[in-house]
C-alpha positions as CSV (number, residue, x, y, z in Angstrom):
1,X,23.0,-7.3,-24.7
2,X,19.1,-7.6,-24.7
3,X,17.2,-4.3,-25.0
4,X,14.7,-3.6,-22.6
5,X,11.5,-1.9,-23.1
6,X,9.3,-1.0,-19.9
7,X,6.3,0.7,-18.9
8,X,5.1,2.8,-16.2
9,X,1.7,2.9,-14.4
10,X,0.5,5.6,-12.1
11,X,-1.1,3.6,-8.9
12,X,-2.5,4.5,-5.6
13,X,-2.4,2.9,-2.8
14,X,-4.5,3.0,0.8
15,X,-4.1,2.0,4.5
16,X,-5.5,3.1,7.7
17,X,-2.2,2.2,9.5
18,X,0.4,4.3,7.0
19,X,2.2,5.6,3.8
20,X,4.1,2.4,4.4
21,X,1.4,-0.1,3.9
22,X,0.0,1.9,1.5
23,X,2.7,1.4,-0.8
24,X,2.5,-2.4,0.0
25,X,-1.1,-2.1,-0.8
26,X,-0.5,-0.7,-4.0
27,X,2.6,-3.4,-4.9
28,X,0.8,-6.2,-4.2
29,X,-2.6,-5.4,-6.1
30,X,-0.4,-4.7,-8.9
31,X,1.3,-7.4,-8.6
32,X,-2.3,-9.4,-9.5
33,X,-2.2,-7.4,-12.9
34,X,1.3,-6.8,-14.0
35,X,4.5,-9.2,-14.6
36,X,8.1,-8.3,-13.9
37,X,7.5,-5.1,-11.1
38,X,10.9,-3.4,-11.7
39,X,10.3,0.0,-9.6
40,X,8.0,1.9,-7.6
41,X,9.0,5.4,-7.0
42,X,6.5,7.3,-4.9
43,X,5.7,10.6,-5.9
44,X,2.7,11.9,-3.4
45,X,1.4,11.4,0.0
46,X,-1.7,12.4,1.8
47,X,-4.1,11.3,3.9
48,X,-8.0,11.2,4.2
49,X,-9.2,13.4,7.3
50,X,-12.5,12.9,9.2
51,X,-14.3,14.9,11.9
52,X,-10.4,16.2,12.4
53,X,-9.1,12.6,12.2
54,X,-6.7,11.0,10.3
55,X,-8.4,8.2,8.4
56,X,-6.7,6.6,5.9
57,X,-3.0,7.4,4.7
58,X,-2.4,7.5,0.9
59,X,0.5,6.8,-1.2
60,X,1.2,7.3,-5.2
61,X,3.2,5.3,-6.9
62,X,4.9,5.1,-10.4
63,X,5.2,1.8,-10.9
64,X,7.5,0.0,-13.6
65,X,7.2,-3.3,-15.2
66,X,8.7,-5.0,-18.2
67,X,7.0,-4.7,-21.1
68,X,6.3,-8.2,-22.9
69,X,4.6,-6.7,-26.1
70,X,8.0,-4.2,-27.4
């Protein structure tokens, strides 16, 4: 069996709509970067307030992705 060397980037992601699309957000812009996306565990939420309103939801992701260069 092949070994397998990955690495892991710390990401965050924004929407106005929720953690959920935030995620998204956050996938799919890495996506652009990175090659092989493995796993994104998500390790804080928050959100951006604003005269007492909610403005943008925010998620933080560790993100894993084959390494090509081990």
């Amino acid at each position: 069996m092949a070994e397998s060397v990955y690495q892991v980037v710390e990401l965050i992601g924004s929407s106005s709509d929720s953690w959920e699309d935030a995620a998204r957000n956050a996938v799919r812009e890495a996506a652009k970067v990175y090659q092989d996306l493995r796993v994104a565990e998500v390790t804080e939420m928050d959100v951006l307030i604003e005269d007492g309103n909610i403005i943008a939801f925010r998620t933080k992701l560790r993100l894993s992705y084959k390494s090509t260069n081990a």
